[in-house]
Each structure stands twice: as C-alpha cells, then as structure tokens.
C-alpha positions in Angstrom: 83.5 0.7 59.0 83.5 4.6 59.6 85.9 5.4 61.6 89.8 6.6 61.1 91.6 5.0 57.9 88.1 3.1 57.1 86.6 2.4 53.7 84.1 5.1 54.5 87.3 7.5 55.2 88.7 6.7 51.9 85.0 7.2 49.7 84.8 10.7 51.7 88.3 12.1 50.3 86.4 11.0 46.9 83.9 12.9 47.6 86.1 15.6 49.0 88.5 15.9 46.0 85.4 16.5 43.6 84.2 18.8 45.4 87.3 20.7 45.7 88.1 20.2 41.7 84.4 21.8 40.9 84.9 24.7 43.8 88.3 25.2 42.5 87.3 27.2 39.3 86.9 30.1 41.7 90.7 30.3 41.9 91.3 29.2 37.8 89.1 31.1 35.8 90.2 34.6 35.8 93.8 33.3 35.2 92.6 32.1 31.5 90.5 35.0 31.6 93.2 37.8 32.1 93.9 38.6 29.1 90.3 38.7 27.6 89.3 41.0 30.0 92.5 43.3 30.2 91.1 43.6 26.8 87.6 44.5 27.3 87.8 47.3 30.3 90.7 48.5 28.7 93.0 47.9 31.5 97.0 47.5 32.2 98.3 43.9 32.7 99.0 45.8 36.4 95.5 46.5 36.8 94.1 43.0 35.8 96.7 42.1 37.9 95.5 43.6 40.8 92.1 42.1 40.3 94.1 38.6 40.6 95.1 39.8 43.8 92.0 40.6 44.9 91.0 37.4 44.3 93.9 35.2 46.2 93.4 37.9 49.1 89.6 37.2 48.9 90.8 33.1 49.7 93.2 34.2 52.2 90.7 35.5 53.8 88.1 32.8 53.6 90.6 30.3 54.4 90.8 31.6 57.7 87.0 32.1 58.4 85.9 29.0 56.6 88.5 26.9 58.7 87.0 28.0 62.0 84.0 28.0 60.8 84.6 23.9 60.2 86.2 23.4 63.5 83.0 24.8 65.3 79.9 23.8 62.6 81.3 21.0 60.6 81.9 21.3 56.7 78.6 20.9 55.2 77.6 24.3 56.0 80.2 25.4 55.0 80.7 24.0 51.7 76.8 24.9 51.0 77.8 28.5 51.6 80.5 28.4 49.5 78.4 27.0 46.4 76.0 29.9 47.1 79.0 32.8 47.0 80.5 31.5 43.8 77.3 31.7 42.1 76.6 34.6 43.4 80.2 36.0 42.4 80.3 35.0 38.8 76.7 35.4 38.1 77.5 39.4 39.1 81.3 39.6 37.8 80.2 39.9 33.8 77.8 43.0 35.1 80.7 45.2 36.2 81.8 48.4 34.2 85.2 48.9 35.7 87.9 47.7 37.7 86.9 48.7 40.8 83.6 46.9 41.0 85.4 44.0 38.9 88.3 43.3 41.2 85.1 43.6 44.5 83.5 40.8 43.1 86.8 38.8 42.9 87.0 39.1 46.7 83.5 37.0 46.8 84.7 34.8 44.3 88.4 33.6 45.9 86.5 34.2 49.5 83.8 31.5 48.3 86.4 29.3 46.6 88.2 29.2 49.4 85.9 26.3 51.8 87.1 24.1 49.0 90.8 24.1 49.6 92.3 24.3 53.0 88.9 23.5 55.1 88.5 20.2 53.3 92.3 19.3 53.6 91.7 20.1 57.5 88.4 18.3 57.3 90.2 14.9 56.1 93.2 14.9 58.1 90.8 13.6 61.4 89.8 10.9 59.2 93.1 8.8 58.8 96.7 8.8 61.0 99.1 6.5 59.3 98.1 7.6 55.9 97.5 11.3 56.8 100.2 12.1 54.8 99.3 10.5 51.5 95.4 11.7 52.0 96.0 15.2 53.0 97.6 15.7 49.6 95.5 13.5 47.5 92.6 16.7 49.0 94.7 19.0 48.4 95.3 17.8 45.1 91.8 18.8 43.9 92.7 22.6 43.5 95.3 21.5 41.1 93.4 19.1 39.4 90.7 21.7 38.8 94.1 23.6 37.2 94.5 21.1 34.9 90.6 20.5 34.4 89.4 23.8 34.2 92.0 26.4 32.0 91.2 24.1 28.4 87.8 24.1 29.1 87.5 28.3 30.3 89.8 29.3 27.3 87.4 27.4 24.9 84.5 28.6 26.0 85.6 32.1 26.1 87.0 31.8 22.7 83.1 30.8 20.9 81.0 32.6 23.7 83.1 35.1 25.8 84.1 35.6 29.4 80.8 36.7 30.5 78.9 33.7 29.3 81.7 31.6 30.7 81.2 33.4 34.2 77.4 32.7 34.6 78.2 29.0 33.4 80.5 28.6 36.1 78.2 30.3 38.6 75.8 28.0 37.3 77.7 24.5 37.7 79.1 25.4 41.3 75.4 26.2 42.5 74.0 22.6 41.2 77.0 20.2 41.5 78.7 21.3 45.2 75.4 21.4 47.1 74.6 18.2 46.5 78.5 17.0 47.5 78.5 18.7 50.1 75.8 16.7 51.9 77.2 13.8 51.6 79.9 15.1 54.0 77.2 15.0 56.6 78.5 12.6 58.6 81.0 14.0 61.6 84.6 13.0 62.2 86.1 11.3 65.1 88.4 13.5 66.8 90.2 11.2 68.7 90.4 7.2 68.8 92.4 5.5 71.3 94.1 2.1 70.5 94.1 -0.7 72.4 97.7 0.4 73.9 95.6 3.8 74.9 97.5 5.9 72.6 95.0 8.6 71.0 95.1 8.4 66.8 94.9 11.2 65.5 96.3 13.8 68.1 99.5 16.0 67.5 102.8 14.3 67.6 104.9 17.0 69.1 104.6 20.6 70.7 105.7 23.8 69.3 107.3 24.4 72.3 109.6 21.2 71.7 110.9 23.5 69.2 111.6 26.6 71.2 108.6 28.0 69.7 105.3 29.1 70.7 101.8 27.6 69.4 101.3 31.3 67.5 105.2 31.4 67.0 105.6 28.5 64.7 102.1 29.5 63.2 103.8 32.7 62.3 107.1 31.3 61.0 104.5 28.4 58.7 103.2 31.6 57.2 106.2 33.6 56.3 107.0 30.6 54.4 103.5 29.8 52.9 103.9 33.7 51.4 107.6 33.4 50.3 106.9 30.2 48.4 103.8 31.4 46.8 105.4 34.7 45.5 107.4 32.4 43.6 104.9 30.0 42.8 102.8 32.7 41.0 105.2 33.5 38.5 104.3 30.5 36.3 100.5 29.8 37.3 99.3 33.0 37.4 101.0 35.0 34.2 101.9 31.5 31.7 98.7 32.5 29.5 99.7 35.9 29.3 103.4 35.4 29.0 102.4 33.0 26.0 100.3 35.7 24.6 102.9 38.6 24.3 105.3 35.9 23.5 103.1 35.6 20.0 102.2 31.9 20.7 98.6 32.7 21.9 96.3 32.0 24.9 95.4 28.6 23.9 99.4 27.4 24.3 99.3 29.1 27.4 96.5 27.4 29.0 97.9 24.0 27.5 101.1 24.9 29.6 99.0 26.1 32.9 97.1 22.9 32.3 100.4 20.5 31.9 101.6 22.1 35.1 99.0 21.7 37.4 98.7 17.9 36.2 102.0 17.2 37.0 101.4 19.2 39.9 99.1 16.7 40.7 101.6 14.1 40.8 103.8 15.7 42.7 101.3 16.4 45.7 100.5 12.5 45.7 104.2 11.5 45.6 105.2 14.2 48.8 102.4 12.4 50.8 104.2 9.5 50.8 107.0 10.9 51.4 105.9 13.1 54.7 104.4 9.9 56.1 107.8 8.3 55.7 110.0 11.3 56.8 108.1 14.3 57.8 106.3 18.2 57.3 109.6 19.7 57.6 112.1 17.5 55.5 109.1 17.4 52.8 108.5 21.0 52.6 112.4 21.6 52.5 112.6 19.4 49.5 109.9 20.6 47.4 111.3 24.1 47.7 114.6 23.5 46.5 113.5 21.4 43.6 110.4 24.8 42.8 113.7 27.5 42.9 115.7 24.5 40.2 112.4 24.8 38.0 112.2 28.7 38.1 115.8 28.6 36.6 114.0 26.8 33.7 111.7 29.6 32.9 115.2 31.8 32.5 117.1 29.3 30.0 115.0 29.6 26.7 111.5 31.0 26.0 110.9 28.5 23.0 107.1 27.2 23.0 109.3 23.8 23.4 111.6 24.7 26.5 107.9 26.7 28.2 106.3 23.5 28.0 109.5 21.7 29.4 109.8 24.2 32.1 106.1 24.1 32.7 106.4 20.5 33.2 108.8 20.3 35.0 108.0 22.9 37.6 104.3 21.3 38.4 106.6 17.7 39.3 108.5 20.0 41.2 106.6 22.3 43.5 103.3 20.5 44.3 104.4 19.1 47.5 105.2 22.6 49.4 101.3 23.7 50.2 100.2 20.2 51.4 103.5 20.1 53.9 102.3 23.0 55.8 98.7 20.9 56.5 100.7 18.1 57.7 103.4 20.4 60.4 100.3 21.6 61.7 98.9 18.3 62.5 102.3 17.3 63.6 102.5 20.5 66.2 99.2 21.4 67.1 95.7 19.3 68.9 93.6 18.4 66.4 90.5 20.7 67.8 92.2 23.7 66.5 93.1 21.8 62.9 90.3 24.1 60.7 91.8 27.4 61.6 95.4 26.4 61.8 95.5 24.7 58.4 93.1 27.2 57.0 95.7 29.8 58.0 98.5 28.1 57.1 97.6 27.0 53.7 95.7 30.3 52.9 98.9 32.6 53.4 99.9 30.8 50.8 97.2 32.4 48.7 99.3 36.0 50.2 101.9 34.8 48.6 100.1 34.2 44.9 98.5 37.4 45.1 101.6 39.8 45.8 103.4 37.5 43.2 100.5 37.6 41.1 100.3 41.4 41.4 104.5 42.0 41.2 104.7 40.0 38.1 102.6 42.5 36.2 104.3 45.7 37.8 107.7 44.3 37.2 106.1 43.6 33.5 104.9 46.9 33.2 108.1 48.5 34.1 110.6 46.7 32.3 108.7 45.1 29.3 109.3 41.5 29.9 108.9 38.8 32.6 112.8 38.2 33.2 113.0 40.4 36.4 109.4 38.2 37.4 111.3 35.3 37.4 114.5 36.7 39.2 112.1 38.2 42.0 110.1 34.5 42.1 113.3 32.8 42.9 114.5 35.5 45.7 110.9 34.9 47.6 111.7 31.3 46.9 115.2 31.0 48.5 113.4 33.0 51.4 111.3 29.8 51.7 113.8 27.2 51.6 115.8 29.6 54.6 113.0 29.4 56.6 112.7 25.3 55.8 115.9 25.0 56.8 116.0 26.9 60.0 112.6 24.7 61.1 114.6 21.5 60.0 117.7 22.5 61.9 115.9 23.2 65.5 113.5 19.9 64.5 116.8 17.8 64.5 118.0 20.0 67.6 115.3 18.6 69.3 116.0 15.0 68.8 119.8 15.3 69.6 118.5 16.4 73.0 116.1 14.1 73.1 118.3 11.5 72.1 120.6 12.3 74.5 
C-alpha cells in the first residue's frame, strides 16, 4: 500500500518529522546562543537581535523558494540542498569577526533550515485527505520538537565547549543525518486519486473566490495573519533565555522554559489537527489565537522562576495550533499543484513575523530596560491576528448561509 492515507504514507511523515526535528536546529540554536555571543562580539541585545532576524528572514525567504522548488522537483533535492547549506552555514558562522558577516551567514543558515518546515508540511499533505489535518501538524510538529530537543542540548554544549564548537557540531550532524533521510523520500506523491464515486482525494474543497476573494487575495490576507501572530509569538521563543538571564536566574532556566514550551507546543499542534479535520482552517486558527493572546497575559502577571515556567507552559498548549492552520486553509482554498509555494508562503511569513518580533523585543528592551512593553506590543500584533481570524470566519459562514439558502 502506497498510496493516500497508506501505511507507506504514515512511515513517510516518520521519516518526515525526523528530518524536520534534525534540520530544525537551523532555527534553535542561535536563540540559546544569544546571549553567549552578545557577549563575545561585544554587541547590544538590539544587535544580536538583528542577527535573529536575519535569520527568520533568511527562512522566509527559503520557504518560498524551497516550496516551489518541491512543487516542480520533488523534495529530495531539496532537502539534500538544505543539509549542504546548514553545514555550510555553521561550519562558517564561528569564523566571523563582526556583526555584519555574523548576522550574513544567518541568512544561509534560516534560508537552509527552511526545506525542513513548510516544504515538508506541503510535501505530506498530498499523502493523506481525511487525516490531513492531524498529519499536516504531526510534520509540522518537528520544528517544535527540535525546540524542545535541541535548546538543553545547545546550552550544554556551549557551557563545556563554546558556541563555536557547538556551531561546527551542528554543521556536522545536519551534513551526515538529513542526506541520508532525505532519500528515503524518493518516492513521488500522488496528486490526485479519484474514488470509486469519481470524487478526486486530495483536491481543494472550496475556492477563494467563494469567499469574495481572489487566489492572491486570500494568499495575502493568510500572510498578514502568519506576521501578526508571529510578532507575538516571538516574544517568548525568541527572548525566554535572555529574559531569564537579566532576570538573574541564568541561561540554563531559560532554555529549560524554551524547552517546556515547545514540548507542550508539541501537543498542542497534534491536538489542532484533530480539531481542523473535525471543524476546519479557519475556526482552528481563530481558536489558537485567542487562547496565544490569554497566555501572553501570563508573562505580565509575575516574573517568578515558578509563574515563567507556568506561563511558559501554558503558552506552548496554547499557540501551537496557529502555524499548522494556515497549511490546512490553503489546502482547503487552493489545487493541490500549487501546494509547495502556497504553504511555503503561508507558513514562512510566519517566520516575518518572528523576526520583526524577534528584533522589536530587543529595541523595546533597549529602550526601556525591561520586557514589559515586549509583551504589551506581542499582544497588540496578536489581537491583529485574531481580527483577521475573525473576519475570514465571518465571510466563511457568509458563504454557507448563501449556500444554504
């Protein structure tokens, strides 16, 4: 059995989901590494800060080219050249003298790390229909389990050898463990299967246009959204470690916190793919952003080591479900030939999002000496989100009424 919801389909998101967890230290590593190398270039938290951003905009970027490069060549090559750039990029990154040549090589690095998030989430969405749901965020859930992998294991390396050492390690283990994943991902999906009823599996469900919107339209709308929930999203993920270390409670409680996060994270991403195949993109995306802009408020309450680890907590159950929603609306609007590019750019503007939040949490640090006004902008960008959920929900439901009528 090979085809759609098959026992082969199921043993490829295995294979899928490792690959992503390994590739996905391309996004993790400088976040445990921030403050480390703040220190060693003599740097502002703005300036390392910007490197971060350089980063996320480096996987924006990727997203995009890696997705159509899937839709026209398949994701083999493309995950092969993604092993290559990351080892490439962290075998370079401990050589740089400044900022300038730091924060380039980040650009390879979140460019390379990119073919393991959205193009492999595009990649396993031809291979089931009923279940899409449910195994579009079990892949997606392999960036957030390399969060919860990857931040223990960076800090302690970095701790006994350093951040260069740790660099060229992980150069080292995405060169010789992703190659060999990636080809077993040789075999081609199916882009269409028609039942027995001659209904085609696998195609899109509804039109943009059934939404007053066109194709580029509600492309455009998916990735205000994927930027104003990501600017919130940041917050946490991207300065926790560092927030930890002014706080006097030290790197290592910080990454235990970024770590806790993305593990419940996990969770959370399974649990909203059940609940989009039972209810929908839309109603699924609406409901993790109001329960992320609840778990901001957390971060405001009480900066105890007790209530960060609470808040931490509770804010990876909360949000995990709002990137792999996006994934799912555009295999709900949109024919599956054109699923690399539109995923890629959906779920990669989300990476927008983490790297202006990324980079306005350390200005807004810099400027008024603590992370409170971070927060209060997260949860601004984050009601922008849930506006925009809304409003999709509203002419969604429009639609039916008419429909129904």
């Amino acid at each position: 059995m090979s085809g759609v919801e098959s026992s082969y389909a199921w043993w490829r998101l295995a294979a899928s989901v490792t690959l992503s967890t390994v590739g996905g230290i391309g996004m993790w590593c400088l976040v445990v590494a921030l403050p480390s190398i703040q220190q060693d270039l003599g740097i502002t938290r703005a300036d390392i800060s910007f490197a971060y951003t350089m980063n996320t905009l480096g996987f924006f970027a990727g997203g995009v080219t890696w997705g159509k490069l899937v839709d026209r060549r398949g994701i083999v090559l493309t995950a092969v050249l993604s092993a290559t750039g990351l080892a490439i990029g962290f075998a370079t990154a401990p050589f740089t003298p400044s900022l300038p040549l730091f924060a380039t090589v980040q650009v390879l690095i979140g460019f390379s790390a990119a073919a393991t998030f959205a193009p492999l989430v595009a990649d396993i969405s031809h291979w089931f229909d009923r279940r899409r749901g449910i195994a579009v965020a079990i892949a997606a859930s392999g960036n957030y389990l390399a969060g919860a992998i990857w931040p223990s294991i960076i800090q302690f390396m970095i701790a006994d050898h350093g951040w260069r050492v740790t660099y060229w390690a992980a150069g080292a283990l995405c060169f010789v463990a992703m190659i060999p994943l990636a080809l077993t991902l040789r075999r081609k999906p199916q882009q269409q299967q028609t039942t027995a009823a001659g209904t085609i599996v696998g195609g899109a469900i509804h039109s943009p246009r059934s939404l007053g919107l066109s194709p580029n339209g509600l492309q455009a709308v998916l990735v205000v959204a994927g930027i104003g929930c990501c600017v919130a999203m940041s917050m946490p993920q991207v300065h926790i470690v560092a927030y930890c270390a002014d706080l006097g409670y030290g790197v290592a409680r910080g990454a235990e916190m970024l770590s806790l996060m993305l593990g419940f994270g996990i969770v959370s991403r399974i649990a909203s793919g059940w609940i989009a195949d039972r209810v929908g993109g839309v109603k699924t995306l609406l409901l993790g952003s109001t329960l992320q802009c609840v778990a901001l408020v957390f971060y405001l309450v009480d900066d105890s080591v007790n209530s960060l680890y609470l808040a931490s907590a509770l804010f990876g159950l909360f949000q995990g479900g709002i990137v792999p929603s996006y994934a799912i609306i555009v295999r709900e609007y949109f024919p599956p030939k054109e699923a690399g590019f539109r995923v890629g750019l959906a779920i990669s503007s989300t990476l927008v999002g983490m790297a202006l939040g990324g980079w306005m949490g350390g200005v807004l640090f810099d400027m008024t000496g603590s992370y409170r006004a971070a927060f209060l902008n997260g949860i601004a960008w984050n009601l922008l989100n849930g506006a925009v959920a809304w409003w999709l929900l509203f002419r969604q439901n429009r639609r039916n009424v008419f429909a129904g009528g």
